[in-house]
Structures are given as C-alpha cells and as structure tokens.
MARPA-583167 format. One record per residue (C-alpha): residue in three letters; z, x, y; residue number from 0. Coordinates in Angstrom, 3 decimals, m for minus. Each point is the difference from the previous one (the first is absolute). Layout:
REM residues N
R  type         z         x         y  seq
R   ALA         Z         X         Y  NUM
...
REM end
This chain:
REM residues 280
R  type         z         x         y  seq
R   UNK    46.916   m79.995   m32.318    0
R   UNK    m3.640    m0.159     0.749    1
R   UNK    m1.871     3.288    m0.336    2
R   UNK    m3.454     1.356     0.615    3
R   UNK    m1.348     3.247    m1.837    4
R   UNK    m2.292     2.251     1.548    5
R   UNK    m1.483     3.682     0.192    6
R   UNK    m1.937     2.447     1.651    7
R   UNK    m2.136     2.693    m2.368    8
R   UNK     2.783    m1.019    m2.672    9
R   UNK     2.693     0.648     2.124   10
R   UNK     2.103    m3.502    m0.712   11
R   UNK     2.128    m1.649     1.879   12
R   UNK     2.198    m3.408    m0.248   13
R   UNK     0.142    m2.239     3.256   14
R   UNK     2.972    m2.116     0.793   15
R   UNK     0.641    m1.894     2.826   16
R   UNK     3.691     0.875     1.375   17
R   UNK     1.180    m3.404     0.278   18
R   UNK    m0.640    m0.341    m3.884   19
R   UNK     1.943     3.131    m0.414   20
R   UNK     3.681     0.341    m1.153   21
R   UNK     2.433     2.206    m1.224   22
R   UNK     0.065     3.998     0.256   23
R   UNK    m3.862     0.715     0.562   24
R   UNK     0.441     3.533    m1.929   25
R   UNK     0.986    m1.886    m3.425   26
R   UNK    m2.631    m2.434     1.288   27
R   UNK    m2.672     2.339     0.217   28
R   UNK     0.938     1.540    m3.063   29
R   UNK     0.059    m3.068    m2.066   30
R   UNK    m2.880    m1.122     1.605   31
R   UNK    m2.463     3.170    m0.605   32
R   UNK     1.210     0.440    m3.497   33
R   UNK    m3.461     0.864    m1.608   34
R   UNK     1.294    m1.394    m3.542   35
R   UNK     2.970    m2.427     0.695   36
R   UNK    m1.614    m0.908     3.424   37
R   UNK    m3.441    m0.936     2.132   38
R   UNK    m0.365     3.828     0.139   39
R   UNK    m1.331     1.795     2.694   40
R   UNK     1.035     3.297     2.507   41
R   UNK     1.935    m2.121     2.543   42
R   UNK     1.288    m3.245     2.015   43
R   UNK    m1.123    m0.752     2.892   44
R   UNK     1.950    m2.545     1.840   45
R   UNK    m1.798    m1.526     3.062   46
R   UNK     0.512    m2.748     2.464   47
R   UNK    m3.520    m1.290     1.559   48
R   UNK     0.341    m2.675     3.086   49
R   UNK     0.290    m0.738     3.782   50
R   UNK     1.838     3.425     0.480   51
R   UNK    m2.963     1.945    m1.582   52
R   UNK     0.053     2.000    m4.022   53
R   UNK     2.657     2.328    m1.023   54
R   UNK     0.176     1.552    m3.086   55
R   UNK     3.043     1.862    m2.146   56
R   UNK    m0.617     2.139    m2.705   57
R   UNK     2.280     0.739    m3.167   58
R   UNK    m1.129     2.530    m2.557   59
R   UNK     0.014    m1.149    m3.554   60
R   UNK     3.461     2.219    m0.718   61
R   UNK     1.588    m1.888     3.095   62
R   UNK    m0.092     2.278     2.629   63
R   UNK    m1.381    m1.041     3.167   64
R   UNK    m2.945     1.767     1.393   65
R   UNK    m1.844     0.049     3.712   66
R   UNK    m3.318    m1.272    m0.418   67
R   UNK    m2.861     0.483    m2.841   68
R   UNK    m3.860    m0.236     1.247   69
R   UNK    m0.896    m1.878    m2.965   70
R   UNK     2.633    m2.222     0.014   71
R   UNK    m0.550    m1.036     3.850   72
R   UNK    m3.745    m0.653    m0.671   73
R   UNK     1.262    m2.176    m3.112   74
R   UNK     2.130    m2.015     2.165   75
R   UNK    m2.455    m0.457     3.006   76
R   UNK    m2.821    m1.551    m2.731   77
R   UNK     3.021    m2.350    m1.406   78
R   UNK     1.069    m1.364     3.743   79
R   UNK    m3.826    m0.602     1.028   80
R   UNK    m0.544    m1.483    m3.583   81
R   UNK     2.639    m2.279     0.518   82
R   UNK    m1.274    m0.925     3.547   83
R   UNK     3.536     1.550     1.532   84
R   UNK    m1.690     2.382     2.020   85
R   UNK    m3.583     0.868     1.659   86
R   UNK    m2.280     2.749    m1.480   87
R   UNK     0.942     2.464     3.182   88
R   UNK     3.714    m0.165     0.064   89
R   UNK     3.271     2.753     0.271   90
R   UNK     2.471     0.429    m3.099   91
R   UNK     3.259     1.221     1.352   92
R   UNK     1.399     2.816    m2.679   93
R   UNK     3.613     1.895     0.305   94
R   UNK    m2.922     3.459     1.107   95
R   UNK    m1.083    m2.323     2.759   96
R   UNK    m2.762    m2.720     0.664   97
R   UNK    m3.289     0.210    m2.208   98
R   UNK    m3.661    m1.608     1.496   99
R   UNK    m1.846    m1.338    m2.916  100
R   UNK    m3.541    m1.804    m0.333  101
R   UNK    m0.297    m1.541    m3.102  102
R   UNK    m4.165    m1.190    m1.641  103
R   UNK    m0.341    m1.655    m2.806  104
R   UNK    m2.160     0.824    m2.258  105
R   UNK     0.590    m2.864    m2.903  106
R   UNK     2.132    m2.572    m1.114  107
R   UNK     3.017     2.817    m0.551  108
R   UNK    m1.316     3.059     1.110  109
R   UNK    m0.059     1.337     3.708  110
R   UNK    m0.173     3.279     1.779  111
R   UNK     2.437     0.228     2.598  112
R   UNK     0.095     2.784     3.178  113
R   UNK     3.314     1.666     0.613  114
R   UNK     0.975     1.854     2.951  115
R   UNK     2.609     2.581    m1.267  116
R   UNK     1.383     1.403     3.322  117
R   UNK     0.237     3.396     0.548  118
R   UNK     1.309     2.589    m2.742  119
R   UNK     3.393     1.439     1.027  120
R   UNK    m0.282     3.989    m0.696  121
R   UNK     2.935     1.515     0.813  122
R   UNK     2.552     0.973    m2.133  123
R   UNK     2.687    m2.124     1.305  124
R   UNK    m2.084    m3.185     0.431  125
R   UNK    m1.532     0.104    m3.711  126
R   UNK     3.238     1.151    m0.768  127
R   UNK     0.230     3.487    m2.041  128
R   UNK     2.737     1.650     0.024  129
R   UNK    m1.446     3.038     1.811  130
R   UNK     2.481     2.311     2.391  131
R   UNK    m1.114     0.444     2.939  132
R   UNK    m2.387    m3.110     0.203  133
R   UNK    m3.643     1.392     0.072  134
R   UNK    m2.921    m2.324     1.788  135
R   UNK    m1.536    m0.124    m3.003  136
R   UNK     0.708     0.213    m3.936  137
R   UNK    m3.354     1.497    m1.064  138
R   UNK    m0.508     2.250    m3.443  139
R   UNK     3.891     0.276    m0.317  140
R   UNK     1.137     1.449    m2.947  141
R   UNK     2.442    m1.526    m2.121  142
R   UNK     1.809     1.321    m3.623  143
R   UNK    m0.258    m2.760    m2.133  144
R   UNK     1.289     0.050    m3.172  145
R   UNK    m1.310     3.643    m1.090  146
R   UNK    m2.714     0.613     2.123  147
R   UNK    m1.228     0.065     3.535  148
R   UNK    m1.417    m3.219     1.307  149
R   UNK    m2.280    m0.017     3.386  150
R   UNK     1.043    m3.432     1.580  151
R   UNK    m1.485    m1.585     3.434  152
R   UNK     2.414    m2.624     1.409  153
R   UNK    m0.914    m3.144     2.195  154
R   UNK     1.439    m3.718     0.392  155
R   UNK    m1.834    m3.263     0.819  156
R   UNK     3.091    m1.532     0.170  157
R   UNK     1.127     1.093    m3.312  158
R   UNK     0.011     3.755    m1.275  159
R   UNK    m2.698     1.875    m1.732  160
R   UNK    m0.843     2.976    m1.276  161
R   UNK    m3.390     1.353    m1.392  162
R   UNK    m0.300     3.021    m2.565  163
R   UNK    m3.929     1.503    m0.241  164
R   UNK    m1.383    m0.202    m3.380  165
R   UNK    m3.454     1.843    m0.884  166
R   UNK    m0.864    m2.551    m2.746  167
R   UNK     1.597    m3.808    m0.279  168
R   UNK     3.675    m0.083    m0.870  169
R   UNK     1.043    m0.372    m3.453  170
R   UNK     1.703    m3.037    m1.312  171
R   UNK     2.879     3.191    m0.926  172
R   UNK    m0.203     1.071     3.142  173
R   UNK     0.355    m2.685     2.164  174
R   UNK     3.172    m1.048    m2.257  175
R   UNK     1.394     3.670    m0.133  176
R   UNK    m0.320     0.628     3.644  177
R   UNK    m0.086    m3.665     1.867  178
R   UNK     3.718    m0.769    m0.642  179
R   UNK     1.357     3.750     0.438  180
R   UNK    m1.577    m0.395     3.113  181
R   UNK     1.022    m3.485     0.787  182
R   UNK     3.495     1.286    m0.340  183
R   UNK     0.088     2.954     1.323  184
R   UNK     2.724     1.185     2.878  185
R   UNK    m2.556     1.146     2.507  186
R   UNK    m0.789    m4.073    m0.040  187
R   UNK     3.189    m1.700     1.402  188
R   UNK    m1.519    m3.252    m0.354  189
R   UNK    m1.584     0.417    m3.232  190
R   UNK    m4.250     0.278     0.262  191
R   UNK    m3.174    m1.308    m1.522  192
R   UNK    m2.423     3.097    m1.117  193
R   UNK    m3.991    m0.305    m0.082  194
R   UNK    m1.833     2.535    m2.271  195
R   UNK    m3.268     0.886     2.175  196
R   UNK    m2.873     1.269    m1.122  197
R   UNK    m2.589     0.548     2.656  198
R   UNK    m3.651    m0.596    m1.523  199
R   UNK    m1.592     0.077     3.068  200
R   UNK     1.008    m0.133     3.560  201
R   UNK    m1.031    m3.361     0.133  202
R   UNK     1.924    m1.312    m3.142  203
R   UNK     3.322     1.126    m1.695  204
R   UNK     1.258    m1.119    m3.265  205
R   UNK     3.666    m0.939    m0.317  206
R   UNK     2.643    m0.719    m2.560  207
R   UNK     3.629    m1.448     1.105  208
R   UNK     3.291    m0.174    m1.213  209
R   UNK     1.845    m2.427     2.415  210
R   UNK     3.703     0.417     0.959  211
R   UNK     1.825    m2.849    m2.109  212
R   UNK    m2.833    m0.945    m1.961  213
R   UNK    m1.556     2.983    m1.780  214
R   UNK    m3.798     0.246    m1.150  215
R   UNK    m2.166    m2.771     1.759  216
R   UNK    m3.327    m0.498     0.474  217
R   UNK    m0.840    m0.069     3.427  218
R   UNK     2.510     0.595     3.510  219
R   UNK    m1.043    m1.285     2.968  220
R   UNK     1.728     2.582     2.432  221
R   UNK    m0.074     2.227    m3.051  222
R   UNK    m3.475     0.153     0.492  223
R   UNK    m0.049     0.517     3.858  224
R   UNK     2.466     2.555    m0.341  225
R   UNK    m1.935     1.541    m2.440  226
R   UNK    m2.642     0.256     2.760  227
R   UNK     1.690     0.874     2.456  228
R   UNK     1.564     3.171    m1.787  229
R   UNK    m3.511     1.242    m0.904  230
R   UNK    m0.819    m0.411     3.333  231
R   UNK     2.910     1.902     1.458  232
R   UNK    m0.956     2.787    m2.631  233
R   UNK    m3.848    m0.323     1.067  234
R   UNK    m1.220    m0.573    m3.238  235
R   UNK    m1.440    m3.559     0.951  236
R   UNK    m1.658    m2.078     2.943  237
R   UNK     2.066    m2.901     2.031  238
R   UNK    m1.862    m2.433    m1.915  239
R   UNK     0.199     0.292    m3.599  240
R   UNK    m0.395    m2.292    m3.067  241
R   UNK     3.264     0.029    m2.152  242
R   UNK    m0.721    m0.364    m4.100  243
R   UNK     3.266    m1.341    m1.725  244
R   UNK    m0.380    m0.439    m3.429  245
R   UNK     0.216    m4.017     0.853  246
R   UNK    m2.817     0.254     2.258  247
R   UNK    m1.183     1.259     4.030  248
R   UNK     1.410    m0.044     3.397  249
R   UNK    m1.805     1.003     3.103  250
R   UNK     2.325     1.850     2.036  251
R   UNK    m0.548     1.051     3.769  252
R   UNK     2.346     2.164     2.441  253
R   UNK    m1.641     0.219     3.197  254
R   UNK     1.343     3.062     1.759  255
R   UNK     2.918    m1.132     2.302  256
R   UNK    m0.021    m3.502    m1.866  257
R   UNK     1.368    m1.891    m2.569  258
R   UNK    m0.865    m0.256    m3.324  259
R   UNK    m2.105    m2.864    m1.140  260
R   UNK    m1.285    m1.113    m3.528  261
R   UNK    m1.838    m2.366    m1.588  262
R   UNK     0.546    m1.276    m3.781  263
R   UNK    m0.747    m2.817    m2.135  264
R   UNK     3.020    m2.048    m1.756  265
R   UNK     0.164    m2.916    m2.247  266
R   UNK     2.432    m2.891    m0.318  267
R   UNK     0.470    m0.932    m3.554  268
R   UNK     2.312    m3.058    m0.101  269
R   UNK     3.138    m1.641     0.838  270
R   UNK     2.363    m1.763    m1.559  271
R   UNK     3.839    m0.882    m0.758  272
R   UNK     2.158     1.992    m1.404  273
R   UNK     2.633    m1.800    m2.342  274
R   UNK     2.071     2.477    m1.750  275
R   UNK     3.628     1.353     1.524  276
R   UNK    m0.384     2.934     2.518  277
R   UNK     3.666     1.483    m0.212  278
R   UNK    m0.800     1.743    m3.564  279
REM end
C-alpha cells in the first residue's frame, strides 16, 4: 500500500487511496495510526480522486469511523492538487455533505487551503444531544460530569461538538480529566469532540481539543469552527475570529445566515509504502 502523510497545525493524518485498501478498515486504521508500532498519526483518510470528482472517508486512529475533520479535508485537498488529480477550486464529497475548497500554495509542501464548512446544525436533535423535548438551540446547558457541574454549548458541522468556557487556557489535567468524560457522556448519543475556549478578545479565542476517538491533538479543523461558533452563540466573540490551537491559527468566519468558512495552512510531509502486515 502506498501512503501519503500529512497535517494541518499538527493535526496528522494518513492518506490512502481506496483501491489500495483491504481488509476491515477499523483494524486498518488502527494498525496504520499506531504512533509506536505504526506511521502514527490521529486518523485515515481514505479518498478516491478522478473523473467522478474527490471523496474522502475518515477512520479515527481507535477504528471508529467519524463524519468529517476540517483539518483532515484541507490535508487531502493539498495532496489531490499536489498530485495534479484535481484543480485548486474543487468540491470534496464527505459522509456531512459536499465541502468547496481553494487550495494556494505557498512552497514546495506547504499550502493554505479555504474551506467552506456549511452551516452549523444547532438543534438538539440535529447535533444530536440527548435533550427531551428537543430545544432550537443547546446553548450554556448544564451538564453533571463526573462531580461537578459542567456548562456545555452543543453544535455539529457534520460531526458533534461541544465547547466548555474556560477563563484561562485549559490544563493539560484538564483537558484529559474532562475531554473523555465528556466524550462519553449519555447526553452525547453519538459520542462528541469538546473544545476548551478561552475568549481573549472578541476577535480571537484560544482553544484546546480533545477529539472523539483520538484524545489530545493539536489542532481540529471543525473543532475550531465550532469553537467559534459557540462563542458566538454565547456573544462573547465576533463572526470572524482568529482560532489559536496550540499547533498554530485558523481564521474562522460565520456570516450571519451563512456557512462557515475557514482558512488554514497544512503541510504534506511524505509518502511512501508500507511493508509490514496490517491484520496485527
């Protein structure tokens, strides 16, 4: 099998063409994103790029399969235009729905590539929570977690997120304590990535994530849009903010009535052919 590596603000992700692909893609995935007895990285993308257009698959590294990832789409769009399979403006068809991206580069392996996110789905059914009766919105809900009271607000870009409000930058113990109790919690029937948001200005929030089947990672594409769009919902930021992740920035914009759209830089690192077994 022929793989590429790539990643957006250290967000890393394995590409693999489908056709090269065999076996149960969970054990695949997991073999594959192994950090020690692997490539390593936070998930496999599998893609097909041709006449019919891009599509991409995602498998988190512990095998479960997951929507969409912002990072991982903007990874995927530099590899296809790379590799001449596709044109800088093209669409990348996803299991949330069709994704517009423009991809620049900026140097022999890095480019910064436009997303258009679609709109955020707010109600409590859509995201889904498991809230009864279904509210319009899932804004400053409160949640018992573990043995406190945790303030959560709920959205989906295709995938489910949730935001908790920190005053100062979420610890390293927090984000572990909290992310998976969160992750796993019943009001999530689908299991959720969580942002910790600080808001530094209205103009520019800074985030930590712990992502559902992953844990800890550096950056999140729609974690970071989410992110936004949960401040803004709480008005404690602009519709246009910048997004620090401790792997680096994303410009995030949601236009009243729109869709979400953001801009971030990724870099392809190499490819090559994997050798070993991938049943172990």
């Amino acid at each position: 099998m022929r793989l590429a590596k790539a990643h957006g603000l250290g967000n890393d992700f394995l590409l693999l063409a489908r056709a090269e692909a065999s076996g149960d893609r969970s054990i695949l995935a997991r073999r594959l994103c192994g950090r020690h007895t692997g490539v390593g990285a936070d998930g496999l993308i599998l893609f097909e790029a041709g006449a019919g257009g891009v599509t991409l698959e995602l498998v988190n590294a512990d095998g479960s399969d997951a929507e969409i990832s912002g990072n991982g789409l903007r990874c995927l769009a530099a590899y296809v235009v790379a590799r001449g399979l596709a044109p800088v403006d093209h669409v990348v068809r996803t299991v949330a729905g069709p994704r517009p991206v423009a991809v620049e580069t900026l140097g022999a392996s890095r480019y910064r590539v436009s997303t258009g996110l679609g709109a955020p789905l707010l109600a409590s059914d859509a995201i889904p929570v498991a809230l009864a009766p279904p509210a319009a919105r899932v804004v400053d809900h409160p949640l018992n977690v573990r043995d406190g009271e945790v303030r959560v607000t709920a959205t989906s870009l295709g995938n489910p997120h949730c935001a908790v409000f920190c005053d100062e930058p979420a610890s390293d113990v927090l984000v572990t304590r909290l992310g998976p109790a969160l992750e796993t919690h019943g009001f999530f029937p689908r299991r959720t990535n969580v942002e910790f948001v600080t808001v530094v200005r209205r103009d520019e929030l800074r985030v930590r994530f712990w992502e559902r089947g992953v844990g800890p990672t550096l950056a999140s594409g729609t974690g970071a849009a989410s992110a936004a769009v949960a401040a803004i919902l709480n008005g404690r930021a602009e519709r246009r903010v910048r997004v620090v992740c401790d792997g680096g920035v994303l410009d995030v914009e949601w236009p009243e009535g729109g869709p979400v759209r953001q801009v971030g830089e990724v870099e392809l690192l190499f490819e090559g052919e994997w050798l070993a077994a991938t049943s172990s």
